[in-house]
C-alpha positions as CSV (number, residue, x, y, z in Angstrom):
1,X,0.0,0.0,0.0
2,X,1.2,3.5,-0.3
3,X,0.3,4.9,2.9
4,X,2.6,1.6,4.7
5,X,5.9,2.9,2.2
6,X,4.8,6.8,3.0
7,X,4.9,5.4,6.5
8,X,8.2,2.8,6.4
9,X,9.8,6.4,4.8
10,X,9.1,8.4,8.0
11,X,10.5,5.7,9.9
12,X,13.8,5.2,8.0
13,X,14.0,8.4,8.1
14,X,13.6,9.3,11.6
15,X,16.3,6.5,11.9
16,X,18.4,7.9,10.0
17,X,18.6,11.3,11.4
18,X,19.9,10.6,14.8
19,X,16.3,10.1,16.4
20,X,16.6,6.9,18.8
21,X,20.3,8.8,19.9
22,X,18.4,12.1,20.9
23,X,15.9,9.7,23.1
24,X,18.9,8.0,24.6
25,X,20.2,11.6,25.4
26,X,17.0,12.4,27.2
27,X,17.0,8.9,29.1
28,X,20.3,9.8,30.4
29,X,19.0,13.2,31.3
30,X,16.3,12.1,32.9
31,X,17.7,9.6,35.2
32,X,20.7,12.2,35.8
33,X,17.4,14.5,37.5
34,X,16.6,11.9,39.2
35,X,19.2,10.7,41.1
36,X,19.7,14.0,42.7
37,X,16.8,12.9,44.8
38,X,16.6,10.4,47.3
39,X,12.9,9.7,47.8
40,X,11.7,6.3,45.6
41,X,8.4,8.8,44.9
42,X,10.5,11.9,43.9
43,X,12.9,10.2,41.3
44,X,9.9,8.9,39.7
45,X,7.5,11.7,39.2
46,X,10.7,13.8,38.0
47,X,11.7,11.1,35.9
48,X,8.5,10.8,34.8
49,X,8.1,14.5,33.9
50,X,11.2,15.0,32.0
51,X,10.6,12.0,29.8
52,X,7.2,13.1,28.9
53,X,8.3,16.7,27.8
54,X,11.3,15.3,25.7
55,X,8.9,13.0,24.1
56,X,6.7,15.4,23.4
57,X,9.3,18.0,21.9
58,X,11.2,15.3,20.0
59,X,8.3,14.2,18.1
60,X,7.1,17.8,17.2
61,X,11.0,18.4,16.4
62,X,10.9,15.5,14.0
63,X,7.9,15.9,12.3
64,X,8.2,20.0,11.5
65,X,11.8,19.4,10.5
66,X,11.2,16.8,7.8
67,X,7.8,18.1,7.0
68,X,9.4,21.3,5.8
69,X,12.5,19.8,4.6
70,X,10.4,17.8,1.9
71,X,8.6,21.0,1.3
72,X,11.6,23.0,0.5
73,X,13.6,20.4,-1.3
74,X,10.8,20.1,-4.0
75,X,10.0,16.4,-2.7
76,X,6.2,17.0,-1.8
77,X,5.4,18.5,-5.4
78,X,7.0,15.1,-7.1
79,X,5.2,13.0,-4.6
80,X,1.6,14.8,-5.0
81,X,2.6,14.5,-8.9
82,X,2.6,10.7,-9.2
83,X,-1.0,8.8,-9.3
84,X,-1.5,9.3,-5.0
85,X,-4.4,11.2,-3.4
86,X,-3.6,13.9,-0.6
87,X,-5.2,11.8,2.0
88,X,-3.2,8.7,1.2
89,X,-0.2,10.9,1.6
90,X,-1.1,12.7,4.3
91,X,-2.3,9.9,6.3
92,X,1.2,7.8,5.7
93,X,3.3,10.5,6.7
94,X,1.4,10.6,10.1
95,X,1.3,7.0,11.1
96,X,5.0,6.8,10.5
97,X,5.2,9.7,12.8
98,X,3.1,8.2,15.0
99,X,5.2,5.5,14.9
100,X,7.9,7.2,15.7
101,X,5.8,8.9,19.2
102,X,5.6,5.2,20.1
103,X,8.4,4.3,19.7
104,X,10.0,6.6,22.2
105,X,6.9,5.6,24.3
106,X,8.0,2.1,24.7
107,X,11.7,3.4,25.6
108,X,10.7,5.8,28.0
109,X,8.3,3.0,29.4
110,X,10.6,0.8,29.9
111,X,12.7,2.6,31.8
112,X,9.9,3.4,34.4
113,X,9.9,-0.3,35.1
114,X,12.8,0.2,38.0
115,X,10.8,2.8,40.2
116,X,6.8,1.2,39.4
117,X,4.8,-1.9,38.7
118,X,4.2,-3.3,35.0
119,X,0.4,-2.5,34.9
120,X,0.8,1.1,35.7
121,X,3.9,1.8,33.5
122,X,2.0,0.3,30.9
123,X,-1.0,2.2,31.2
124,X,1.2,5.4,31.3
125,X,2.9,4.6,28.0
126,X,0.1,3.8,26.1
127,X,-1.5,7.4,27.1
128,X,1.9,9.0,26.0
129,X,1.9,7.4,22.6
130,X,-1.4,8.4,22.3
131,X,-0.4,11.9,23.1
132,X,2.9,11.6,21.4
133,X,0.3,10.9,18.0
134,X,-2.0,13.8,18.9
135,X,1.4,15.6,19.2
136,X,2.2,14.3,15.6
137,X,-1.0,15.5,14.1
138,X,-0.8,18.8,15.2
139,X,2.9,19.8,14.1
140,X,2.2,18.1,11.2
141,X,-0.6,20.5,10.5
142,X,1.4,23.4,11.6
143,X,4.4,22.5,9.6
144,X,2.0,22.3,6.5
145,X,0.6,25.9,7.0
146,X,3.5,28.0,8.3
147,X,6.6,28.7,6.2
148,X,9.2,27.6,9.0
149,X,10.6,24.9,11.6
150,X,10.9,27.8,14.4
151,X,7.2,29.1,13.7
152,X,5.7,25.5,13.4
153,X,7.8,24.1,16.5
154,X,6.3,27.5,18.1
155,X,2.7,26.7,17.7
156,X,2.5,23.0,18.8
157,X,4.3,23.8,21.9
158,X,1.7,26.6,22.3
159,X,-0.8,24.5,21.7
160,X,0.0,21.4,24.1
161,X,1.0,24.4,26.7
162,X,-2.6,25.8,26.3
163,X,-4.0,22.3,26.7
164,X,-2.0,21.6,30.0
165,X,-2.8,25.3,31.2
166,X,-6.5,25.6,30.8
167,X,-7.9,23.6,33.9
168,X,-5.7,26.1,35.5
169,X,-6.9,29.2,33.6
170,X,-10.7,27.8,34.1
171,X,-10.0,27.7,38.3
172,X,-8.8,31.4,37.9
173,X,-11.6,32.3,36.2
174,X,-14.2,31.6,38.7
175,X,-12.3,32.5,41.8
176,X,-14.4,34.5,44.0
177,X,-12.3,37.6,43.4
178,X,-14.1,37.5,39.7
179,X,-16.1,40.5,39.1
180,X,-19.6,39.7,38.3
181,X,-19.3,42.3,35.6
182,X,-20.4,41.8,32.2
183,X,-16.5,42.1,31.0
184,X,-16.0,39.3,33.8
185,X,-18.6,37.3,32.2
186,X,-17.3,37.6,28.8
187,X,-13.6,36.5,29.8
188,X,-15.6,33.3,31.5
189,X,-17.0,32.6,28.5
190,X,-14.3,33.1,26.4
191,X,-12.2,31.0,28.3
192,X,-15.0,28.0,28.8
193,X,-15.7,28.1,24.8
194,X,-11.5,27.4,24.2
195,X,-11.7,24.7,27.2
196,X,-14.2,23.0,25.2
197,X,-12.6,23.3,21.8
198,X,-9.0,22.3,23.1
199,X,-8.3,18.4,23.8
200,X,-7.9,17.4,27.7
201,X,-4.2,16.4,27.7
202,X,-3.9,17.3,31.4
203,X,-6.4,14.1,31.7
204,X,-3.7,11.9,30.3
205,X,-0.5,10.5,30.9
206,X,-0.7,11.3,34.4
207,X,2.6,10.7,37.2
208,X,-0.1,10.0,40.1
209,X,-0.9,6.4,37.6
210,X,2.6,5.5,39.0
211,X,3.4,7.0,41.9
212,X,-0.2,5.7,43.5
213,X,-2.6,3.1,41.7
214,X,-3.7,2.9,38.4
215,X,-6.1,5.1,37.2
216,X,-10.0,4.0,36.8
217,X,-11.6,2.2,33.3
218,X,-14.3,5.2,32.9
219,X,-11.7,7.7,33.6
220,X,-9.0,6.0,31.2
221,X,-11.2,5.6,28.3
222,X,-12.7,8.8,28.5
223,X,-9.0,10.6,28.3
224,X,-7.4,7.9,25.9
225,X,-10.8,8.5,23.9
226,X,-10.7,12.4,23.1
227,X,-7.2,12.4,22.8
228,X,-7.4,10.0,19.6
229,X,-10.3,11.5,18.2
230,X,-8.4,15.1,18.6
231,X,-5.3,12.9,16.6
232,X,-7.3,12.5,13.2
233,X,-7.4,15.2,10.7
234,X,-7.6,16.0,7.5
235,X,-4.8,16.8,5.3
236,X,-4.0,20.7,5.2
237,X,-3.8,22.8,1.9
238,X,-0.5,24.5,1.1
239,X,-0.6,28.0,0.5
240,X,0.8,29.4,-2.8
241,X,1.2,26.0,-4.4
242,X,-0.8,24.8,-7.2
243,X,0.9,21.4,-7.3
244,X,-0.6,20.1,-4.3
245,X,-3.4,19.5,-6.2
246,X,-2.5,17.8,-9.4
247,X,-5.2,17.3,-12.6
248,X,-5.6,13.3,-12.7
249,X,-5.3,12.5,-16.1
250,X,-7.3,10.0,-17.5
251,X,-6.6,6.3,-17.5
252,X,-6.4,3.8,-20.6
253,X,-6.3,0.1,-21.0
254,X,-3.5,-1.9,-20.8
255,X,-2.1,-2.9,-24.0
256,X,-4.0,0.4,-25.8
257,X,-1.9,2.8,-27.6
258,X,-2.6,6.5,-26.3
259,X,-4.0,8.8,-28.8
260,X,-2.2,11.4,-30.2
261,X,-3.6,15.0,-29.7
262,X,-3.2,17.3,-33.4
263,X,-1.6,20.4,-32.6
264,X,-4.6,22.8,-34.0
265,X,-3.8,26.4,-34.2
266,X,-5.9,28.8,-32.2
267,X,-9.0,30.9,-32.8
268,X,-6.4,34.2,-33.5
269,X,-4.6,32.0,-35.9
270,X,-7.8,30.4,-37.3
271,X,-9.4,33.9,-38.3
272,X,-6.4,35.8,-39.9
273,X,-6.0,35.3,-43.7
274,X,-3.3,32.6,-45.1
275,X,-0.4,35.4,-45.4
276,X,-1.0,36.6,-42.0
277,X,-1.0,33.6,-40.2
278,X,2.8,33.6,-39.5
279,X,4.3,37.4,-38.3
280,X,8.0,36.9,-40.0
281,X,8.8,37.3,-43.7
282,X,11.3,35.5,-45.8
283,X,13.0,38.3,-45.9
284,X,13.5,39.2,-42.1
285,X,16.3,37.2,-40.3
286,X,15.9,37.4,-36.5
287,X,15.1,35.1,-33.9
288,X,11.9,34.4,-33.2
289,X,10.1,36.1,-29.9
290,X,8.9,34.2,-27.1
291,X,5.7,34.4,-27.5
292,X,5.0,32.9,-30.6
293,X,5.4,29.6,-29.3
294,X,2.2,29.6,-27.9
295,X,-0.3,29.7,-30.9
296,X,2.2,30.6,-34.2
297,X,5.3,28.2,-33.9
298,X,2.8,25.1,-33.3
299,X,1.0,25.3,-36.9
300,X,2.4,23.6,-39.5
301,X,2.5,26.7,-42.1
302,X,4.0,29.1,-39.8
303,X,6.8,26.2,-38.9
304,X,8.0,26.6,-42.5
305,X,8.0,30.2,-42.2
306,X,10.2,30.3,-39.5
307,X,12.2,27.6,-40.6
308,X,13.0,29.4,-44.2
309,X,13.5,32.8,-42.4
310,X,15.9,31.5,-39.6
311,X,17.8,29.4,-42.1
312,X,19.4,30.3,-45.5
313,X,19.2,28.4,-48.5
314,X,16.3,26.0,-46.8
315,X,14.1,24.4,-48.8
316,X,11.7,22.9,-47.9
């Protein structure tokens, strides 16, 4: 299938740029954190922290950098010029990158397995490949619509920072020391409507499913739920390229010779008189201008023309 070679692409790719040593750079930074600390509980809730932010900044880093790298380098206008719908593309560049967010889920899983039982840490790293695809998605869509790595890179982490932030924002909002004001009411409205809109990643991939028990079914479900519904999309337009959407040409049977098209001169050419169909004159010698190409140079009679006034002694 396309979308599994789109997909196998990422993942060679990801391979080969030095992905699996930059999570084995933030393993060793995050136990480094750790052992600074003494308490069991400590090490792993910082542990436990650092590994989800580098997972979550690793796979936006990936997928902005070779999103706009193909972009730039001319390599998404050849593949959206072969026989391949948008979708198909789009959705095989994103399950190799999230492929790639669960990958470094099962790595920074199974380092948890030291500090806290096997049902919990597994729990917890399904949730942050889950996120890690949501992750994907978004920068993925980002990197499609804004013109660099610094700008795309910039929004995701806005994004998931707005989404970690907003339970926090909501409490703020409707503290007591709110004005009952219509300006107040407003600002709690505002802030409600862009709860609502944003995914609940402060629901998932939680440090108290280690530290403590694991979490309830209902609860679970509910956050892996909206988190993977948030993760599907559909593939962005670029802006300022026609070749994103290519003219499908039509198909023909095998073994069927295509038909030729005949090169018929245009209405302009079609209504001038036989003399005036070419502009040159046997006896002018100069090279032709560009834009007779377009309706003169491709009718048979003006071809003779310009042949016999471009080259001496020709005949034809």
């Amino acid at each position: 299938m396309p979308a599994a070679t789109l997909a196998r692409s990422v993942l060679l790719e990801a391979c080969r740029g030095g992905l699996p040593w930059l999570a084995v750079g933030a393993l060793a930074i995050g136990l480094a954190a750790a052992g600074f600390l003494s308490q069991i509980a400590l090490q792993l809730a910082v542990l436990a922290g650092v590994l989800r932010a580098c997972a979550v900044f690793l796979v936006a880093a990936q997928v902005t950098a070779g999103t706009l790298r193909e972009i730039q380098d001319k390599g998404l206008e050849l593949m959206l010029s072969l026989p391949l719908s948008r979708t198909t593309h789009y959705l095989g560049r994103l399950a190799g990158f999230v492929g790639c967010g669960t990958a470094l889920a099962a790595i920074f899983s199974a380092a948890l397995l030291l500090w806290a039982p096997p049902l919990q840490v597994a729990l917890w790293g399904i949730s942050l490949a889950i996120e890690a695809a949501l992750i994907a998605a978004a920068a993925l869509f980002f990197a499609m619509t804004l013109p660099t790595v610094v700008a795309a890179i910039a929004a995701t982490a806005g994004l998931y920072l707005l989404a970690r932030a907003m339970p926090a924002i909501q409490a703020l909002a409707g503290t007591p020391l709110a004005t009952d004001t219509w300006p107040g009411w407003l600002a709690r409205g505002t802030v409600d409507t862009i709860a609502f809109v944003l995914p609940r990643v402060d629901a998932a991939t939680r440090t108290e499913w280690l530290i403590y028990d694991a979490p309830p079914l209902g609860e679970y479900a509910t956050a892996l739920t909206a988190l993977t519904v948030y993760s599907g999309g559909r593939a962005p337009s670029r802006p300022g390229s026609s070749s994103c959407s290519p003219r499908a040409s039509p198909r023909r049977r095998p073994g069927t010779q295509r038909s030729a098209r005949r090169a018929s001169p245009t209405t302009s050419c079609r209504r001038r008189p036989r003399r005036a169909r070419c502009a040159l004159r046997p006896s002018v010698r100069r090279k032709p201008r560009r834009g007779w190409a377009c309706c003169i140079y491709r009718h048979s009679t003006c071809r003779r023309w310009i042949t016999r006034a471009l080259t001496p002694g020709y005949a034809p």
